[in-house]
MARZABA-335345 format. One line per field, with one value per residue (C-alpha): residue number from 1; residue in three letters; x, y negated, z negated. Coordinates in nm, 2 decimals, always signed. Each point is the difference from the previous one (the first is absolute). Layout:
resi (NUM, ...)
resn (ALA, ...)
east (X, ...)
north (Y, ...)
up (Z, ...)
% end
This chain:
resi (1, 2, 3, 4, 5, 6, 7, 8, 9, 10, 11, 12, 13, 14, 15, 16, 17, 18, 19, 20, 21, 22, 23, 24, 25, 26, 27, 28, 29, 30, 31, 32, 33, 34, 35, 36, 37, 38, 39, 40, 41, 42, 43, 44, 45, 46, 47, 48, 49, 50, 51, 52, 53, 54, 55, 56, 57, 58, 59, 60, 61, 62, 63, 64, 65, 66, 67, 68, 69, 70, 71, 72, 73, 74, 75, 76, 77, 78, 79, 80, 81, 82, 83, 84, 85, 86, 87, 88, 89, 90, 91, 92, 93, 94, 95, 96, 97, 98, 99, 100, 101, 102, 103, 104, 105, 106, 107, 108, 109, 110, 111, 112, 113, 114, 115, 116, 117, 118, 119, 120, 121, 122, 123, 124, 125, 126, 127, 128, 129, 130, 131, 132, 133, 134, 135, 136, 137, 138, 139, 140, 141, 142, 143, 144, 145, 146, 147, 148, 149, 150, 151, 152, 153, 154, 155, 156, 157, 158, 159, 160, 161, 162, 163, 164, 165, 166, 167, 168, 169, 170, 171, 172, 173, 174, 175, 176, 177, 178, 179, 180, 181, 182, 183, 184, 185, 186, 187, 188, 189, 190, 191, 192, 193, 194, 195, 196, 197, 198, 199, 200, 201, 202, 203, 204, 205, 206, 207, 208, 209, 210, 211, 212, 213, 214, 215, 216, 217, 218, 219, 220, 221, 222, 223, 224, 225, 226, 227, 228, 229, 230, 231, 232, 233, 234, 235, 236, 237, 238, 239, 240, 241, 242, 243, 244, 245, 246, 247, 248, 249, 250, 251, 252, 253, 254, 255, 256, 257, 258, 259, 260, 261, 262, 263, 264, 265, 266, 267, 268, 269, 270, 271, 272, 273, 274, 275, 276, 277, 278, 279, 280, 281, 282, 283, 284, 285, 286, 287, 288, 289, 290)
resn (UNK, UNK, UNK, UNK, UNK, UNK, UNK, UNK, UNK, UNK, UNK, UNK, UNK, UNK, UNK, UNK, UNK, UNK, UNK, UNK, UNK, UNK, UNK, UNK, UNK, UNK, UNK, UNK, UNK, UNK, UNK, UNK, UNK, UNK, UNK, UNK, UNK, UNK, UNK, UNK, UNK, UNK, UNK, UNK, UNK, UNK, UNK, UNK, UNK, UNK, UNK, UNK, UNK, UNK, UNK, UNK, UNK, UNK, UNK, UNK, UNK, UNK, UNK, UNK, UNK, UNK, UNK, UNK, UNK, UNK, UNK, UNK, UNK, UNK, UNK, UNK, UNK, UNK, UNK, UNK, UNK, UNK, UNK, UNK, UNK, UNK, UNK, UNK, UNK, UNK, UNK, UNK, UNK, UNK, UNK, UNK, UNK, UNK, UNK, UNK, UNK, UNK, UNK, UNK, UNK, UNK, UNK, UNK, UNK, UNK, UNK, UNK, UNK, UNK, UNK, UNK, UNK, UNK, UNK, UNK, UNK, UNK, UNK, UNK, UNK, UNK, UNK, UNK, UNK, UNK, UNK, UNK, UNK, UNK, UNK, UNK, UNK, UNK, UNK, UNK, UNK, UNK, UNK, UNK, UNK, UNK, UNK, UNK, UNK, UNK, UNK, UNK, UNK, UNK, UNK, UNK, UNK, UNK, UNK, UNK, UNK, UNK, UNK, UNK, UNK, UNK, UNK, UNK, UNK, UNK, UNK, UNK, UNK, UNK, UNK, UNK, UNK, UNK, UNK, UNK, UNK, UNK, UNK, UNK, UNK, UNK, UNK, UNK, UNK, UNK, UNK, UNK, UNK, UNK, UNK, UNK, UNK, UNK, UNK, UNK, UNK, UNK, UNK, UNK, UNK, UNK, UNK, UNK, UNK, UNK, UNK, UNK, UNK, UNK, UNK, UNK, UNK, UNK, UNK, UNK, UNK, UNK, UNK, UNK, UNK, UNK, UNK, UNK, UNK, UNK, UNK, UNK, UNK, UNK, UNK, UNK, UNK, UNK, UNK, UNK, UNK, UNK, UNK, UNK, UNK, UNK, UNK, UNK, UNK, UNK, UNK, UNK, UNK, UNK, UNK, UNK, UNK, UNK, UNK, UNK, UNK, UNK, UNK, UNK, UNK, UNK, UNK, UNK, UNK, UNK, UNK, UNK, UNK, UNK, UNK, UNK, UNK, UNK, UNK, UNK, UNK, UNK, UNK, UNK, UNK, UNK, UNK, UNK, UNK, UNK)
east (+1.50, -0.35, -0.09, +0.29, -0.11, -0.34, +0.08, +0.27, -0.32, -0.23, +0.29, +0.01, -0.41, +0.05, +0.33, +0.07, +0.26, +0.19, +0.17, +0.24, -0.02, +0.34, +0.16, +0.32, +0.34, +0.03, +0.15, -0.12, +0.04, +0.06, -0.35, -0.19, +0.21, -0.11, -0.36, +0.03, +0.10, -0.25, -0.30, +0.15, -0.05, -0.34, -0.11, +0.17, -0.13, -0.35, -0.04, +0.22, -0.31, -0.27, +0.14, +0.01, -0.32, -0.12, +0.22, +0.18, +0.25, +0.08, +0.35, +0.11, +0.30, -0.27, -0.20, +0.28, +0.05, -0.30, +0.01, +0.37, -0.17, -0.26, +0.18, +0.30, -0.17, -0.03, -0.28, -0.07, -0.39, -0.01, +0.22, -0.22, -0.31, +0.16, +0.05, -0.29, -0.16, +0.27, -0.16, -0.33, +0.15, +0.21, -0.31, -0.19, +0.25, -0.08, -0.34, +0.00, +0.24, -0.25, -0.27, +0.14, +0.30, +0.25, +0.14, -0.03, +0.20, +0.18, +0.23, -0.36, -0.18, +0.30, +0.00, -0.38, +0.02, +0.26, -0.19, -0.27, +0.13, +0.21, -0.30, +0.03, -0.41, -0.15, -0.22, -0.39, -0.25, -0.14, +0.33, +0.05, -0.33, +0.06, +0.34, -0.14, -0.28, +0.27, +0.15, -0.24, -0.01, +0.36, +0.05, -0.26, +0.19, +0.35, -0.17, -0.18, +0.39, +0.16, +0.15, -0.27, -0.28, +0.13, +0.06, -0.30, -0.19, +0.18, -0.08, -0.36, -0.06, +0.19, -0.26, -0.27, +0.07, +0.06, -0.39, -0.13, +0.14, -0.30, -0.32, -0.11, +0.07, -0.19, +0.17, -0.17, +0.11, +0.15, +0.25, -0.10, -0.04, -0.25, -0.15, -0.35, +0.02, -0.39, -0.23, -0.22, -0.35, -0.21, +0.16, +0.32, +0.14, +0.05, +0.29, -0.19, -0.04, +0.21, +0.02, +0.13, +0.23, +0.21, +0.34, +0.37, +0.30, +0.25, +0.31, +0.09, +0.25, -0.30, +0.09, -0.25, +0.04, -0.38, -0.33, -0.35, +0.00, -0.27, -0.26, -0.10, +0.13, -0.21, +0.17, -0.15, +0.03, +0.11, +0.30, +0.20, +0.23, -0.16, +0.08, -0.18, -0.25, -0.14, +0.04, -0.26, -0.22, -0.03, -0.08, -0.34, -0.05, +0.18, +0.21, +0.35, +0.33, +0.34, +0.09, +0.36, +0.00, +0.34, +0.19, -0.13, -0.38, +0.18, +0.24, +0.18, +0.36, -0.02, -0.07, -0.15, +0.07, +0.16, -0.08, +0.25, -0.02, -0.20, -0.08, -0.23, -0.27, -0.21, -0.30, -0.25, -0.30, -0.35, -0.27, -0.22, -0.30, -0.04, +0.15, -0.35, +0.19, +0.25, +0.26, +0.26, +0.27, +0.14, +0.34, +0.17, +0.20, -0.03, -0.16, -0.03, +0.10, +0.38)
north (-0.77, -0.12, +0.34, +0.06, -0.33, +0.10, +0.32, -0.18, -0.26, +0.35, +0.11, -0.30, -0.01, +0.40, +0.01, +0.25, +0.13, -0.08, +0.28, +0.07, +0.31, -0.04, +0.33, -0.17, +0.01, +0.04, -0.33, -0.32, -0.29, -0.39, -0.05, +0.25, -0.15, -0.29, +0.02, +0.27, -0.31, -0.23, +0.29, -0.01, -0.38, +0.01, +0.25, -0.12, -0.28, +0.03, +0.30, -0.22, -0.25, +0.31, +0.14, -0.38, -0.01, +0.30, -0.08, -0.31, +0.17, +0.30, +0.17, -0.01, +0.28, +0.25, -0.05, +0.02, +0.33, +0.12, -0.13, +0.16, +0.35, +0.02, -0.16, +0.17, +0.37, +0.32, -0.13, +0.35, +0.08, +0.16, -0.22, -0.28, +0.20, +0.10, -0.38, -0.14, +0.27, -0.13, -0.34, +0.12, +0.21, -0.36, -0.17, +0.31, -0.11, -0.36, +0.03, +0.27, -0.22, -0.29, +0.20, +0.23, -0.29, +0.30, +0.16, +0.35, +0.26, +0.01, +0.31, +0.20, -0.16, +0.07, +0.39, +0.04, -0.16, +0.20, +0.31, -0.09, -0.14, +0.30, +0.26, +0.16, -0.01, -0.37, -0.06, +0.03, -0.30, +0.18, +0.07, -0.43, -0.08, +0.26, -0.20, -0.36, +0.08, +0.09, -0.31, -0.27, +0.14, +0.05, -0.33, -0.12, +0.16, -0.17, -0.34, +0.06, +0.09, -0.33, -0.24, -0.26, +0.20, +0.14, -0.40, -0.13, +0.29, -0.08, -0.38, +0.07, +0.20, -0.25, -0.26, +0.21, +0.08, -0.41, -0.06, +0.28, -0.27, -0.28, +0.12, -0.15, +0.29, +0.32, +0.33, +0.24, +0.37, -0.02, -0.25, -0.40, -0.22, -0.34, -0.27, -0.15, -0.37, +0.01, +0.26, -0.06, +0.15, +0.29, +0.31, +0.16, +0.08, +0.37, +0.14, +0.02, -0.38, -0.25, -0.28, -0.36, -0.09, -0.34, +0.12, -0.08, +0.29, -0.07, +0.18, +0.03, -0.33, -0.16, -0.09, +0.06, +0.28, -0.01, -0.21, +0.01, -0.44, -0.22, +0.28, +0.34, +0.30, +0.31, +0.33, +0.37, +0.13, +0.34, -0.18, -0.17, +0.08, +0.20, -0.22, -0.28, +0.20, +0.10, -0.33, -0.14, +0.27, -0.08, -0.38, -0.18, -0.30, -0.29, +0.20, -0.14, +0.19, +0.06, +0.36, +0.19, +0.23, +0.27, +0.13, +0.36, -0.17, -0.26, +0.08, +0.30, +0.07, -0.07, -0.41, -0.17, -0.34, -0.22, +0.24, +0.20, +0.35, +0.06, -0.35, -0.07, -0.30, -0.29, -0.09, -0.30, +0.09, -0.13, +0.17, -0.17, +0.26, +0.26, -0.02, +0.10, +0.01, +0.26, -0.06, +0.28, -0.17, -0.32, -0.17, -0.03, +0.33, -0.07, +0.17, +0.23, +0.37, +0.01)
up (+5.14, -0.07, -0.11, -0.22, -0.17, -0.09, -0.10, -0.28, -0.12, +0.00, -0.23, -0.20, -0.05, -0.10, -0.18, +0.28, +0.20, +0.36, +0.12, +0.33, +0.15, +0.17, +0.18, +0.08, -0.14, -0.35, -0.16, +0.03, +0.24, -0.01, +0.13, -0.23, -0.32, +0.10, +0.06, -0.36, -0.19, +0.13, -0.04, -0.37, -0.04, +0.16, -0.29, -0.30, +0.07, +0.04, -0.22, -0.23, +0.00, -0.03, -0.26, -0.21, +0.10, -0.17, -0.33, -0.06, -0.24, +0.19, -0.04, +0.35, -0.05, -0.13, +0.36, +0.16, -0.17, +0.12, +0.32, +0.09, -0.16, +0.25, +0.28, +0.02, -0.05, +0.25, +0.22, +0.10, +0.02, -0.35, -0.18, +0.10, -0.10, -0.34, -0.04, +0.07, -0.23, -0.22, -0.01, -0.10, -0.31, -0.10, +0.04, -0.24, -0.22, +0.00, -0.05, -0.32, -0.21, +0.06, -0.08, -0.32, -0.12, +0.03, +0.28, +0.15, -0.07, +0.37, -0.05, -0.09, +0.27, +0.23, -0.13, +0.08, +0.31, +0.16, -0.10, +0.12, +0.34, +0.09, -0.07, +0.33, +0.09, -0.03, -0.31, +0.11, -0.05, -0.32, -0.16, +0.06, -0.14, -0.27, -0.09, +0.02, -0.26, -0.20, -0.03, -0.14, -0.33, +0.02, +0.06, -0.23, -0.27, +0.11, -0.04, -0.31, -0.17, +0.21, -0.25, +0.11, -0.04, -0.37, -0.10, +0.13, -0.18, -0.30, +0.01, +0.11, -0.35, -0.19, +0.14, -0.06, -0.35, -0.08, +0.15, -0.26, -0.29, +0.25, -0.14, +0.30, +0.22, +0.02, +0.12, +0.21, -0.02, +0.32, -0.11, +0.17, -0.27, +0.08, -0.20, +0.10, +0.08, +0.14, -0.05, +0.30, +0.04, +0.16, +0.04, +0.05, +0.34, +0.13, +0.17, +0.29, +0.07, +0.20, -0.27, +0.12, -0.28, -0.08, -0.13, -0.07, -0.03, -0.25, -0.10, -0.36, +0.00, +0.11, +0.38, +0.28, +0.26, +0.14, -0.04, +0.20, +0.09, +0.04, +0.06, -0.13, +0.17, +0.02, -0.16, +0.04, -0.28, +0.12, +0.19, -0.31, -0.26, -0.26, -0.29, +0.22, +0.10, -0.37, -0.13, +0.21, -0.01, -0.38, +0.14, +0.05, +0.31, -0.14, -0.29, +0.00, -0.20, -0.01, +0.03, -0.01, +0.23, -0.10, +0.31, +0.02, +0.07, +0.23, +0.25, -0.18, +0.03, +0.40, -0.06, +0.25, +0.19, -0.27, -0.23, -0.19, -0.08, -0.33, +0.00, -0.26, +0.16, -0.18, +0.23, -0.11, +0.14, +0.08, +0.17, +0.20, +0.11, +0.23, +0.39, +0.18, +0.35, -0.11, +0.19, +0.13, -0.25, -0.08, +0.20, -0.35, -0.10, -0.36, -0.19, +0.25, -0.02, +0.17)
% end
């Protein structure tokens, strides 16, 4: 009994399954309808309260959906497999809408799959490798053409051709745009220098996403953005700007934390002097390289 127990709270933790392997008489009994029901209050219950606990507004009929699927199918040794590879593939899914804003193509990626899965000799490590270098530009491409990555573009120029009205602001052929607010002194810094910098990341509305605090954190130069990284080489010790920074010298069409793709970034910066310790890189991710 006690086993039984902790094998239905090992369930619960898991969102697992109890099974009974029962070679008797097919039907059920009085006993095992009985103990079925109470198994099926113990887990609607507490996966009830897991499930809340993930998302207060979950529609419960949709898990239950999903639950029944999986619970109720062939539990033979490839079924299973085939599901659990199943999960990966809904979780593939998941993960490129987040990342492109669109999702994929599932009747294609179904087609190519199958192909490749019932090839009757199994794909070598150098035909794998040869297929995953194919992707990142692929998918580069699918979130450069993603409706938040063409509207953020879009409001980055917009932006960008308002400042050119600011005589303020000085373009560089790359594309950032800054205006001095100190000039500083001594001489510029290299892209080979770890520079401790005071800063603050802005979006274009204005609102925070990032900023340095009460001391000045060290930046190698090689390790940011690009937009960041040319606007301070163009700074002396103690030179302070504002510099827009457009999306394809920030993040690019993959975004970052808090960062949307083809954002286009205002930083206030002030530079401080050179880091003598060089350290390996600072805790806070931004403006660091993704």
């Amino acid at each position: 009994m006690k086993k039984i127990l902790a094998i239905a709270a090992a369930g619960l933790l898991t969102v697992g399954f109890v099974g009974c392997n029962s070679k008797g008489a097919a039907g059920s009994s009085e006993a095992m309808d009985s103990l079925s029901m109470a198994f099926g209050d113990l887990y609607g219950a507490g996966m009830g309260q897991q499930l809340r606990s993930m998302d207060s507004a979950i529609n419960m009929e949709q898990a239950l959906k999903g639950m029944e699927y999986i619970a109720n199918a062939d539990t033979s040794k490839n079924f299973m497999a085939g599901l659990q590879m199943g999960m990966q593939i809904a979780q593939l899914y998941q993960g490129i809408e987040q990342q492109c804003g669109m999702p994929i193509n599932k009747s294609l990626f179904m087609k190519h799959l199958r192909e490749a899965l019932m090839k009757t000799t199994p794909a070598t490590q150098e035909e794998i490798m040869n297929l995953q270098t194919k992707i990142e530009p692929l998918l580069n491409k699918a979130m450069e053409q993603s409706p938040k990555a063409i509207a953020n573009k879009k409001a980055g120029e917009e932006y960008m051709s308002q400042l050119k009205n600011d005589k303020g602001y000085t373009f560089t052929k790359s594309g950032i745009a800054y205006k001095v607010l100190a000039a500083g002194e001594g001489k510029n810094f290299s892209d080979s220098d770890v520079v401790k910098v005071n800063y603050v990341g802005r979006h274009l509305d204005g609102t925070e996403f990032d900023k340095s605090g009460e001391n000045p954190v060290p930046f190698n130069l090689r390790q940011v953005i690009p937009g960041f990284a040319e606007m301070i080489q163009l700074m002396k010790p103690g030179s302070k700007v504002t510099v827009v920074i457009p999306g394809e010298l920030a993040y690019g069409p993959q975004g970052n934390r808090g960062i949307e793709p083809n954002e286009t970034l205002i930083f206030d910066i002030e530079t401080v002097g050179l880091d003598d310790s060089k350290p390996a890189g600072p805790k806070i991710q931004m403006p660091i390289k993704k």
